[in-house]
Each structure stands twice: as C-alpha cells, then as structure tokens.
C-alpha positions as CSV (number, residue, x, y, z in Angstrom):
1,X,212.2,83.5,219.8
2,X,213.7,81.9,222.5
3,X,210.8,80.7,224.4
4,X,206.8,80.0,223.1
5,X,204.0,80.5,225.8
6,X,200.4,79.9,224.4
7,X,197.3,81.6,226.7
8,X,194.4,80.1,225.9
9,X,190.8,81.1,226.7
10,X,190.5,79.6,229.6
11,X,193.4,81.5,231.2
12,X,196.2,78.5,231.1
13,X,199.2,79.4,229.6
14,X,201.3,76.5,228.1
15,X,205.1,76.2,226.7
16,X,205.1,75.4,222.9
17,X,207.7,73.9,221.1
18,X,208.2,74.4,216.9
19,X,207.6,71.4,215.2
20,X,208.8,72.8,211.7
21,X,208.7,76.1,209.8
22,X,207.8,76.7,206.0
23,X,209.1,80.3,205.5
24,X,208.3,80.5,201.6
25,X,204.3,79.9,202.8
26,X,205.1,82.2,206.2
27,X,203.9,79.0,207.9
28,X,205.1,77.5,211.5
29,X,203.5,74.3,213.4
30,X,203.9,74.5,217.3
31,X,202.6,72.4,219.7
32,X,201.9,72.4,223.3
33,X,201.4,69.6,226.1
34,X,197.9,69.4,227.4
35,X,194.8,67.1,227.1
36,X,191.1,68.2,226.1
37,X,191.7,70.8,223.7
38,X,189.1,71.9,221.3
39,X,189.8,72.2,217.3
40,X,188.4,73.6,214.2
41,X,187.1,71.5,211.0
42,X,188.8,72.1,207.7
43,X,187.1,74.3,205.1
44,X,187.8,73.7,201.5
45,X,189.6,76.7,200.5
46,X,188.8,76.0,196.9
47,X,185.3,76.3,196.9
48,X,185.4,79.8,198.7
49,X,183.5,82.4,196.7
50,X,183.8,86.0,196.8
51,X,181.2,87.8,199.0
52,X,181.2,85.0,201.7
53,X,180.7,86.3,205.2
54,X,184.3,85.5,207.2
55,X,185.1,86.0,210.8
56,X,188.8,87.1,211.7
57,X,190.1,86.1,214.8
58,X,193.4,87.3,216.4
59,X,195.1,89.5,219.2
60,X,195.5,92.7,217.8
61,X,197.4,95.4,220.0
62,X,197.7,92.7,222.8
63,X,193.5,92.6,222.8
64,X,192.9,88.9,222.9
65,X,189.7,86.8,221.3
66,X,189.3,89.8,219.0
67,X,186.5,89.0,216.2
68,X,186.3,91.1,213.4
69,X,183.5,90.5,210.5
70,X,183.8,90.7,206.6
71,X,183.7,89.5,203.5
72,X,185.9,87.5,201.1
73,X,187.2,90.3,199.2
74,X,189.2,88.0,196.3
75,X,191.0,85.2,196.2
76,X,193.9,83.5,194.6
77,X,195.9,86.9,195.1
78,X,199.7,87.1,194.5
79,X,202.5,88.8,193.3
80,X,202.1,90.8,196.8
81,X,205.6,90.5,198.0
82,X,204.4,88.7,201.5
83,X,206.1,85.0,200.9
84,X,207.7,83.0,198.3
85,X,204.5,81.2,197.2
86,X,201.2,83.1,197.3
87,X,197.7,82.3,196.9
88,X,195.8,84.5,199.4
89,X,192.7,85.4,200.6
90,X,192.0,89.0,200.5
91,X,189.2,90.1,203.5
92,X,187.7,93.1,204.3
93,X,187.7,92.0,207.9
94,X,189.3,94.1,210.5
95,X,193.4,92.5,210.5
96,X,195.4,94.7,212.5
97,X,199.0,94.5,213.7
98,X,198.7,90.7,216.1
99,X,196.1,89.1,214.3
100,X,198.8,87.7,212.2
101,X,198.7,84.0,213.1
102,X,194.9,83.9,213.9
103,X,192.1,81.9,212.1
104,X,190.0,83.1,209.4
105,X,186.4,81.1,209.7
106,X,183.6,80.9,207.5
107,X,180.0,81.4,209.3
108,X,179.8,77.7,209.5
109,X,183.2,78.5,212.3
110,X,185.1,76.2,209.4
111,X,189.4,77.4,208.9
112,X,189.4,78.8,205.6
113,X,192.6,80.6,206.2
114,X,195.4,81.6,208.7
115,X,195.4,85.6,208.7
116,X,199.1,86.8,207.6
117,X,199.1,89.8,206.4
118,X,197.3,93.6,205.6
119,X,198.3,96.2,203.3
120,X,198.4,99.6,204.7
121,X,200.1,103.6,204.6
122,X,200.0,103.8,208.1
123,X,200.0,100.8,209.7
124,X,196.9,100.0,210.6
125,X,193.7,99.0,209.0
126,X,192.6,99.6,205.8
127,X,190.0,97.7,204.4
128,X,192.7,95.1,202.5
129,X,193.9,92.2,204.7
130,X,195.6,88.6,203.2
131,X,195.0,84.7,205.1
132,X,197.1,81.8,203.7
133,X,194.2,79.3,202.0
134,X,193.6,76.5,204.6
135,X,194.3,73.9,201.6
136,X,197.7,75.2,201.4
137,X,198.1,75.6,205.2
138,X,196.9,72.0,205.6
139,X,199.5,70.6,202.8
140,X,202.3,72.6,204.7
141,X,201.3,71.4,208.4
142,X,201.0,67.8,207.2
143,X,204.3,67.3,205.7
144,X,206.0,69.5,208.4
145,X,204.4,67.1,210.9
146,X,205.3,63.9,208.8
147,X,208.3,64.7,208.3
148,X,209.8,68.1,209.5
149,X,210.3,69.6,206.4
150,X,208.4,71.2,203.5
151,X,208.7,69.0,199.8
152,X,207.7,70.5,197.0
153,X,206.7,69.2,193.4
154,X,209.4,70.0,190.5
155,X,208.4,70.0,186.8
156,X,211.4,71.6,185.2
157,X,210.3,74.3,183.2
158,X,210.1,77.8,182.9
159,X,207.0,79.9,182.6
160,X,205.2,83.0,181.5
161,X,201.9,84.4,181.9
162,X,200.3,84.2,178.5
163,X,198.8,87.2,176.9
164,X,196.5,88.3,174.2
165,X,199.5,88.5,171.8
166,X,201.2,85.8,172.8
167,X,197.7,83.3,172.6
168,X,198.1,84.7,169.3
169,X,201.2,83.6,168.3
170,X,200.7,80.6,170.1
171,X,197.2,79.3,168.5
172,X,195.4,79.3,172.1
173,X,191.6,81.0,172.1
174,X,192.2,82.6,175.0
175,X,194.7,83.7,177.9
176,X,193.8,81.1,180.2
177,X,197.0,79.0,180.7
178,X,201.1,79.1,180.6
179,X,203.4,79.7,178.2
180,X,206.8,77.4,178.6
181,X,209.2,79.5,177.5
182,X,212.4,77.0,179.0
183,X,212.3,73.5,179.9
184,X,215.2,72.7,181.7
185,X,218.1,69.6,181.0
186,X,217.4,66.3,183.2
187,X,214.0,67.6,184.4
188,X,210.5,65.6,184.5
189,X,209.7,68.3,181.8
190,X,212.3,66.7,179.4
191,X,211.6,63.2,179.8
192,X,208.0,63.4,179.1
193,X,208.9,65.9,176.0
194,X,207.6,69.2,176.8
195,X,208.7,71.5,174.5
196,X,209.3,75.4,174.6
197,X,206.1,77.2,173.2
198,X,204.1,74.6,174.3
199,X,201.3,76.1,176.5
200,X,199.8,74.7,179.4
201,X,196.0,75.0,179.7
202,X,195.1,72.2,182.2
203,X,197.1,70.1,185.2
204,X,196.4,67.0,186.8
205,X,192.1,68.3,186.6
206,X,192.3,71.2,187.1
207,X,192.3,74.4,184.5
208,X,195.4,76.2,184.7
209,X,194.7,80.0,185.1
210,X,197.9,81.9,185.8
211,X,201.5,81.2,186.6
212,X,201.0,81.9,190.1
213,X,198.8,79.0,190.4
214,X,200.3,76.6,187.9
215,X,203.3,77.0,190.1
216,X,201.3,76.2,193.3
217,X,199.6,73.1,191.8
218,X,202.9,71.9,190.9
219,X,204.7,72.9,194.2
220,X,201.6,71.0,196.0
221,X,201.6,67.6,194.3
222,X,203.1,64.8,195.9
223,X,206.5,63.7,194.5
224,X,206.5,60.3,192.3
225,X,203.0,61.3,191.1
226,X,202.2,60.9,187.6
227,X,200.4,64.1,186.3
228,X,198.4,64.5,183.3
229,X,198.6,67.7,181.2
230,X,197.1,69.0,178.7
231,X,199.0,71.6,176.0
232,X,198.3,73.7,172.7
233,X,201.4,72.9,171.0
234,X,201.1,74.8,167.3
235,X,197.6,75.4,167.7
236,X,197.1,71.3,168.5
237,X,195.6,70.0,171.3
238,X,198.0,67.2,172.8
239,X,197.7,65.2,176.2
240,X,200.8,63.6,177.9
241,X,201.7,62.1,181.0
242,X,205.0,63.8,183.7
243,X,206.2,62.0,186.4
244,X,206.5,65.0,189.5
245,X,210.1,65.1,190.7
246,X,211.3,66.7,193.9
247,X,212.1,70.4,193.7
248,X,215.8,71.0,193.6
249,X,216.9,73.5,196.7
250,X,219.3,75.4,194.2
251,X,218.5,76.9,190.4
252,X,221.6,78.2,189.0
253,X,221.3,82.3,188.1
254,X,222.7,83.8,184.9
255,X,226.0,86.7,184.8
256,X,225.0,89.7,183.3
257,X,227.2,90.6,179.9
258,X,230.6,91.9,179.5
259,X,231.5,94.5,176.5
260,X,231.7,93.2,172.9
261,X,232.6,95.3,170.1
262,X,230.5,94.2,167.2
263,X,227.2,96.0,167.1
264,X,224.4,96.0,164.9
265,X,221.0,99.2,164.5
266,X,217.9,97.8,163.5
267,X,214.8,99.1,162.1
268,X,211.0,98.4,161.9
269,X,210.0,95.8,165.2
270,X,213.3,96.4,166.6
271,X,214.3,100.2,165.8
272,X,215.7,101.9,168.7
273,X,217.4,98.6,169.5
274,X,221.2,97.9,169.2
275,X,222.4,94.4,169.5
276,X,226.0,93.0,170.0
277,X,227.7,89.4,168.9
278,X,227.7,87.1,171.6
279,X,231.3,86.1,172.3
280,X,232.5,82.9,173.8
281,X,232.9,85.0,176.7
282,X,229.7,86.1,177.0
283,X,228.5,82.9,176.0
284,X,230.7,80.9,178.6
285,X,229.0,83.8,181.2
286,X,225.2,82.8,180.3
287,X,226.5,79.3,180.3
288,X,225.1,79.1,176.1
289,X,226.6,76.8,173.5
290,X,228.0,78.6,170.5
291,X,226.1,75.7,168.7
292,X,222.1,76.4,168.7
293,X,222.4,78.3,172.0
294,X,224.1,81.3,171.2
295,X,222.5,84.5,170.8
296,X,222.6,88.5,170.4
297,X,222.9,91.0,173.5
298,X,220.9,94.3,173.8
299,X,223.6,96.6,174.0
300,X,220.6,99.7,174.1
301,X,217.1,99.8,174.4
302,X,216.0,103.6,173.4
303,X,212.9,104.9,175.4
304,X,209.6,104.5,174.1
305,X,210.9,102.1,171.5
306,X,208.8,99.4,170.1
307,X,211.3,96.9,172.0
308,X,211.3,99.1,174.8
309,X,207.7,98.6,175.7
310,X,207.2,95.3,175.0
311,X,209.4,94.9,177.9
312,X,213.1,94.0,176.3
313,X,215.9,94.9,178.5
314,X,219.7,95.6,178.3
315,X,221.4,92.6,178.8
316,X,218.9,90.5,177.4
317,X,220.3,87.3,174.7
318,X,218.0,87.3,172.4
319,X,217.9,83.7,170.7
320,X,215.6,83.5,168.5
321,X,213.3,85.5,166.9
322,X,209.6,84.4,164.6
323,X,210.7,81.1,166.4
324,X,213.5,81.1,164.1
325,X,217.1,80.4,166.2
326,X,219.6,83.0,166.3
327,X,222.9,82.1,167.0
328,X,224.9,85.2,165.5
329,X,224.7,89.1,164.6
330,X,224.1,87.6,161.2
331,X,221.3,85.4,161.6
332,X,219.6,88.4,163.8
333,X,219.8,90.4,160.7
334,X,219.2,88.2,158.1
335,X,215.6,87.9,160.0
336,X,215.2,91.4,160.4
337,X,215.9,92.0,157.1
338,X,212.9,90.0,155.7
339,X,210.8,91.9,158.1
340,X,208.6,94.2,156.7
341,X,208.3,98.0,159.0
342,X,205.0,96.7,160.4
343,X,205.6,93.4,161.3
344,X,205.0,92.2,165.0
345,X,208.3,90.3,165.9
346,X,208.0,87.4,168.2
347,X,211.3,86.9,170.2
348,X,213.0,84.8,173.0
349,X,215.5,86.3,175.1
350,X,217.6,84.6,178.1
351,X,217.8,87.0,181.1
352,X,219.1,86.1,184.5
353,X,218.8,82.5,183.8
354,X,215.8,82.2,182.6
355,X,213.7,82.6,179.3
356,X,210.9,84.8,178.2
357,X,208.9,85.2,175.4
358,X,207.7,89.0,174.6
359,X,205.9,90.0,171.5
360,X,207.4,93.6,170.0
361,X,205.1,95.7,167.9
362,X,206.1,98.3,165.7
C-alpha cells in the first residue's frame, strides 16, 4: 500500500507508518501518532483450552466494530497452507472477508490471537476461521520493534513426524516427539552431537508433540540460548545441552537425478521397486560423497507396491536401509537379500535436500 489511514472508534482517522513486517507469521507492526490511546492486556495463548468462549473483532464487508461470538474450536493447527510457520487458533466465531487483522479476545477482553484467516467454498463464512496465537504475535512484534527484523532460532537438523512404526523401530512408547532423520554439517545440532535416529521427546520444558511445533519452539527461542533436550537414542533416554544459533536465510535444495544405466528388481519389502547405481554424476547432483554418502536411486515405484505406499518416490537416494549404510547397487542387495518376504524394511532416502525415514511393509 502506498498510504495507511487508521479510523478509530471515536471517528479520528490517523496516518500509520510500518514499523516491520514478518511475512512467514503474516504479521505487520504499524504505528500511528497520537496520545491517549486505549490497549488490550496479553492473554497467554498457551493455556487456551478448547471450548473457551472468544469474541472476534474486525471490519468485515467495510462494517466496522463488528463482534462476532464463539468458541475455541482447536488449537495448535497447521499444515493449512496460510504462512510459513503455523500454530493457529481455529474459532467458530463469525471471520468474514476484513476481519483479517482484528483481535481475537477471551471473555476476560484479553488478545489471544490476531484473526488471519477462514477456510471456505464460497468465500464467506463457514463455521472454520484461523487467529495467529498472541504468544507468537507478541515474540514477532517485539523483535520487529527492537530491531526491525524477525530472528529466528536454528538447530540444524532435519525432522519427521514420528509414527507408530517408526516409535517402533525407534524404541519410543509412544508418537509423541521427532524423529531426526538429518543433522546438518556446522550446525548447533553437530556440536552438541545429535545424531540421526535420535528422537526428540522434550525441548527446553516443554514436551515436544509434533514437528510443527518443535519447529516453532525452536524458531521462537532467543539466539545464544542454551537449550536442554531430551532424546530416545536406541531405546535410551539421554539429556544434552545445544547452544541455539541464528537461522540461516538460505538452505541449499537438492537436483533431481539424471539417467544411469545399471538397474536392479527387488522382491519382498521392496518388490515393485527398481533402483539404479548412483554415479558420480548423480552423486555430484545430490551433493553425496561416494564414501559413506552414496546411495541407490528409485528408477520406478509400481502402484500399490509395498514401497509405494509407505510413501517412497522416484528420485528418491535411498542410503541406508535396517540402519545399515548403502553406498552401492551391491550393498542394496546384499541387504535385501537377507531379507526374508515378510520383513518390514526400515529405510532412509535423501529427496530434495533433505532426509526422511519411511518404514516399508510387505
């Protein structure tokens, strides 16, 4: 926009200025000149529980002071496709096109969120409407007023959400947690010797749940602190101490693979999967070492395969397999070929720059 008037109740109308933007939270801090003005107390959006009576506030269709009444609806949603990092509210509370921007109070008229979003088929209302968590609105406006710009936490490792399978593999009880299935060269991760199958059950305090908010609690702690985790690592309990870094503003992406003409057909845990020797050029393109870090490419993945619906793709590198490293087309086979046809097959496979674990069933 080229120019930002705020009306307020009272009927004044004042010229706003941007003080900084955070478009991964869909967050902007404006301010205007004038003395007198009223504010809101923080809520703690933490302690919100679902069924809580919330008022939404906002200007939909250009009707302004519009309150709408609901309930909390969830919370800790993500994965919705609104904004980089998500943690949202969802409300039952009337959010219509211009009530993006407005508060979201408690009945105690506390912030708990800044309405941002609704999903909807027609446009409208619907019954399903998203606020930004005032704790993670607070963290953004604070550093955006300190200092202009948005710093986030960096631990230096790649994640996955950790199912039953997985936990199984893993020797974790449950699926609360993450599974590190990368830790990345010259990151706080590597210095304080977190390892790859190591999985993450509780951060600084707090349990760790999901992915989506293991990434927030990262992303929100201040740089230079020293977190504590704790980690199953081969069914052991073990507690260590990371030092938070500064997230980098670039994470290098993986090329997808060339041809190759050596092939291999498998059986069992991988039938319906055909796998190719990774060449130096292949490996130069997924930036692997031929020593420890090479790899097999899926050339095919055939539909309804067992590989197929644990989720492996063409293009994947798969690098090791039973936690066992694979580097060639021979070492894929010679672990295949002590597989017996109904033997699960844990595997690791590098696509687009990152690492996943997926459990294959036969």
């Amino acid at each position: 926009a080229d120019e930002i008037r705020v009306l307020l109740s009272d009927k004044r109308e004042l010229k706003a200025k941007v003080v900084g933007t955070d478009p991964k939270t869909d967050i902007a801090v404006i301010q205007v000149e004038a003395k007198d003005l009223p504010t809101i107390p923080w809520a703690d959006s933490d302690k919100l529980q679902v069924g809580e009576y919330v008022l939404a506030i906002g200007n939909p269709f250009g009707l302004n002071q519009t309150v709408t009444m609901g309930i909390i609806s969830a919370v800790g949603r993500a994965n919705v496709g609104i904004a980089e990092y998500e943690d949202f509210i969802q409300t039952d509370a009337a959010i219509n096109p211009g009530n993006s921007g407005g508060a979201l109070v408690n009945a105690r008229g506390e912030l708990i969120g800044i309405n941002t979003a609704i999903f909807s088929q027609s446009g409208g209302y619907m019954g399903i409407g998203f606020a930004v968590p005032s704790n993670m609105v607070r963290s953004v406006m604070e550093q955006l007023l300190k200092g202009g710009k948005v710093v986030r936490g960096y631990l230096g490792v790649s994640i996955q959400e950790l199912t039953q399978d997985l936990a199984k593999q893993f020797g974790a009880s449950e699926t609360k947690g993450v599974l590190i299935s990368d830790v990345l060269a010259d990151s706080p991760a590597r210095r304080a010797r977190l390892e790859r199958g190591d999985v993450i059950i509780e951060f600084d305090g707090r349990i760790v749940e999901n992915p989506t908010q293991f990434r927030n609690l990262v992303a929100q702690t201040p740089i230079g602190k020293k977190a504590h985790i704790r980690l199953i690592r081969n069914g052991q309990t073990k507690e260590l101490d990371v030092t938070i870094a500064e997230q980098p503003k670039n994470m290098a992406q993986a090329e997808s693979p060339g041809d190759s003409n050596e092939e291999a057909r498998s059986s069992g845990a991988f039938a319906g999967l055909d796998v190719r020797e990774l060449t130096p050029e292949l490996a130069r393109r997924f930036n692997l070492s031929r020593d420890g870090q090479g790899g097999v490419v899926v050339a095919r993945v055939a539909d309804g395969s067992p590989a197929g619906e644990a989720g492996v793709q063409v293009g994947d590198v798969i690098t090791e397999v039973n936690r066992k490293p694979i580097a060639t087309l021979r070492d894929f086979q010679n672990v295949m070929d002590k597989l017996l046809p109904k033997d699960p097959a844990l595997v690791l496979v590098h696509r687009n720059g990152r690492n996943l674990y997926l459990t294959i069933k036969p």
